[in-house]
Backbone as CSV, one residue per row, in Angstrom:
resi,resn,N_x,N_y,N_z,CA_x,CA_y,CA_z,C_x,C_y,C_z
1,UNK,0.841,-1.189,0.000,0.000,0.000,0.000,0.878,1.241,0.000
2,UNK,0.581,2.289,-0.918,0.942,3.523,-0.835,0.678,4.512,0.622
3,UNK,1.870,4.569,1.020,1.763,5.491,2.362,0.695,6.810,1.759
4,UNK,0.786,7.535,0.803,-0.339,8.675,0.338,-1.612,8.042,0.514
5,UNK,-2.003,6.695,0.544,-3.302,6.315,0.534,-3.837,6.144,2.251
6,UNK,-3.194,6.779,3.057,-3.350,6.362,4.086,-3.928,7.917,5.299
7,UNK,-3.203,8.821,4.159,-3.659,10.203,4.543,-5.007,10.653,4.976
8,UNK,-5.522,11.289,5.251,-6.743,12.152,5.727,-6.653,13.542,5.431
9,UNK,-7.697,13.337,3.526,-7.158,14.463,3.027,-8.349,15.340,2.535
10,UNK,-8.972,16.581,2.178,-9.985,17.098,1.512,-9.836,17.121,0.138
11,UNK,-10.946,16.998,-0.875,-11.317,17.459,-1.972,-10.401,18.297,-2.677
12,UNK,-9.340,17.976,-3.705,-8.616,18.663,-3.702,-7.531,19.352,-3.035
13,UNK,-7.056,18.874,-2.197,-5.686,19.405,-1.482,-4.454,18.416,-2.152
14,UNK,-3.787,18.962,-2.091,-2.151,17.990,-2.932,-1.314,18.943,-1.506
15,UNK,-0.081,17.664,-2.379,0.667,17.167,-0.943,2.196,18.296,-1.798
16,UNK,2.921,19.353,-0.800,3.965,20.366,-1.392,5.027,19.734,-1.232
17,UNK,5.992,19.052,-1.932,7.220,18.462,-0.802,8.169,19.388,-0.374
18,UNK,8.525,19.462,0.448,9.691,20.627,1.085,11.023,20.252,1.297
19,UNK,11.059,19.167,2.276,12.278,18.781,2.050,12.504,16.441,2.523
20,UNK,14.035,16.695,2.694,14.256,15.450,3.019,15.409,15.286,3.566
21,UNK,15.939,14.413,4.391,17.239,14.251,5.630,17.228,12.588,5.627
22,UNK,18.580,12.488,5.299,18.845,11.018,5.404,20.143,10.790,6.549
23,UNK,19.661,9.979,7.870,19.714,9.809,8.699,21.124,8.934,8.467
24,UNK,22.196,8.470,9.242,23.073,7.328,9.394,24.065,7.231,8.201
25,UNK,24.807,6.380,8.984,26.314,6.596,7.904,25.595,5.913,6.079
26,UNK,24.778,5.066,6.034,24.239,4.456,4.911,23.156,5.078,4.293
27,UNK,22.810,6.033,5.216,21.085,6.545,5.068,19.721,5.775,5.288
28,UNK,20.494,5.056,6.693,19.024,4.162,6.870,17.522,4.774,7.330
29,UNK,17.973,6.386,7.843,16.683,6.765,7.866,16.834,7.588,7.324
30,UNK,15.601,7.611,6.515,15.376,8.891,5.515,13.830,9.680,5.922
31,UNK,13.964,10.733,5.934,12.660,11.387,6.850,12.286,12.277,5.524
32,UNK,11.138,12.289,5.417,10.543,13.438,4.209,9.796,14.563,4.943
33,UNK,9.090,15.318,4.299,8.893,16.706,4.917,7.620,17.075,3.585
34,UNK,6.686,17.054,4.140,5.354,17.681,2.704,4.546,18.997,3.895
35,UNK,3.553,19.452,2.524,2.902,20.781,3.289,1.745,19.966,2.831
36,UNK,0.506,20.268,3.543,-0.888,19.911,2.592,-1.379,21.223,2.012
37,UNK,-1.895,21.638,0.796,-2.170,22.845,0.424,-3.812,22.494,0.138
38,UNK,-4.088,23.584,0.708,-5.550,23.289,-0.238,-6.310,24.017,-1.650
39,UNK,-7.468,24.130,-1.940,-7.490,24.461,-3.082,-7.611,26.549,-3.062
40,UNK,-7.577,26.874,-2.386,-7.201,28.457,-2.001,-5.594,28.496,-2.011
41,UNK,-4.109,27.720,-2.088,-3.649,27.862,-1.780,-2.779,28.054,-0.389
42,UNK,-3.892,27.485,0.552,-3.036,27.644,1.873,-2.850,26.605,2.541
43,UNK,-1.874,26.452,3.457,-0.724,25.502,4.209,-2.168,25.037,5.796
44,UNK,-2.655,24.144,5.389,-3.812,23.547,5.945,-3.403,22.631,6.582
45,UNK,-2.224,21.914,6.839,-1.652,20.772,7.362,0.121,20.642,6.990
46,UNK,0.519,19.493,7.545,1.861,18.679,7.184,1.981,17.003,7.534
47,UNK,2.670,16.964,6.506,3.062,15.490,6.896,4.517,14.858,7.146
48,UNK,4.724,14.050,8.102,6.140,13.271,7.773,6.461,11.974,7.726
49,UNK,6.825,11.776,6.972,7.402,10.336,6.599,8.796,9.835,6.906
50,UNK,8.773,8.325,7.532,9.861,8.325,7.521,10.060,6.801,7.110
51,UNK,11.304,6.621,6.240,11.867,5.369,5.913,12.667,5.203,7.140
52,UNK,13.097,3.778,7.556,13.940,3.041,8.638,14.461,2.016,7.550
53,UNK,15.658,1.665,7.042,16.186,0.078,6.975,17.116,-0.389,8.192
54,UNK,17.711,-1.663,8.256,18.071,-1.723,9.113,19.508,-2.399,8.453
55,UNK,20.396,-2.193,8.671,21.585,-2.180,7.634,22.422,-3.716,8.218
56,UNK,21.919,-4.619,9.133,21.828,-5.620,9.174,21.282,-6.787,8.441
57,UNK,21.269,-8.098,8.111,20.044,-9.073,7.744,19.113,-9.583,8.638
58,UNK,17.978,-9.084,7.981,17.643,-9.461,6.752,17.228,-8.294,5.785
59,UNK,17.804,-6.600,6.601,17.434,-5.362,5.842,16.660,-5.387,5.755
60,UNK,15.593,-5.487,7.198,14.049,-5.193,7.349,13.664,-3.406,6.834
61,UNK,12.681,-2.929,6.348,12.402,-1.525,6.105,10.715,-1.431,7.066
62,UNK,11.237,-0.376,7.448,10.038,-0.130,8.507,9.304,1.526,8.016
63,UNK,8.005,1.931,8.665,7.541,3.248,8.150,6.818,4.004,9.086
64,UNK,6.985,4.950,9.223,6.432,5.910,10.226,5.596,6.859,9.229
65,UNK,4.504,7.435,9.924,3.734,8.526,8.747,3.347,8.935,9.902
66,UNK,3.455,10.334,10.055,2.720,11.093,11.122,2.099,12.559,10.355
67,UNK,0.633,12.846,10.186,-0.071,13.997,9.661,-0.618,14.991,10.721
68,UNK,-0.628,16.420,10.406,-0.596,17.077,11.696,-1.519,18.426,10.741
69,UNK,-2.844,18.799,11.167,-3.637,20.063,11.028,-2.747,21.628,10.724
70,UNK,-3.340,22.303,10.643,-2.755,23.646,10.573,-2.344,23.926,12.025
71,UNK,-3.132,23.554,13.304,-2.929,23.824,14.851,-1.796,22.711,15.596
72,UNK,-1.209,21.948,14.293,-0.201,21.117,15.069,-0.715,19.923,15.594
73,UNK,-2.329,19.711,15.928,-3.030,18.519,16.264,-2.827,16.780,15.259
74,UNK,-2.334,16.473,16.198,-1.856,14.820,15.046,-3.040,14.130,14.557
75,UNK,-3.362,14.708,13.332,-4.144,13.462,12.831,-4.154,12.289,12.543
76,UNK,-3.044,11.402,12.085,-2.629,10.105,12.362,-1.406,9.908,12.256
77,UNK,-1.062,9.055,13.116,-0.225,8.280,13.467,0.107,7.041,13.418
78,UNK,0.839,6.284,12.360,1.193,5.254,12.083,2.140,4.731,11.924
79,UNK,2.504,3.388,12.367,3.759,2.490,12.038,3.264,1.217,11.387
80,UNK,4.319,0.846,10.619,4.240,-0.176,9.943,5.600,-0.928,9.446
């Protein structure tokens, strides 16, 4: 499943990407950085994502998604 399919999103809002930071000497964590915009143009939310591998075997990959309102309130929170 697509982590975007997991969002809590309105009618028209798209996702801004801003940035990205890769964590560890290999880059096992890689953290992303989006805005939610809506259809006026304004910054209505954020999201972050994050990749985990684990640079051991069996190089399990793990996922964090955390979405947050314009007031900072977490709308979801997930691991997987």
């Amino acid at each position: 499943m697509n982590w975007k399919n997991k969002l809590k999103l309105r009618e028209g809002d798209e996702l801004k990407f801003i940035s990205e930071f890769k964590a560890g000497h290999l880059g096992q964590k890689e953290r992303y950085n989006y805005e939610i915009i809506n259809t006026q143009g304004e910054v209505v939310g954020r999201i972050k994502y994050v990749e985990h591998t684990l640079t051991t075997p069996p190089f399990t990959e793990s996922y964090t998604l955390q979405q947050y309102d314009r007031n900072e309130n977490e709308i979801i929170s997930e691991s997987w």
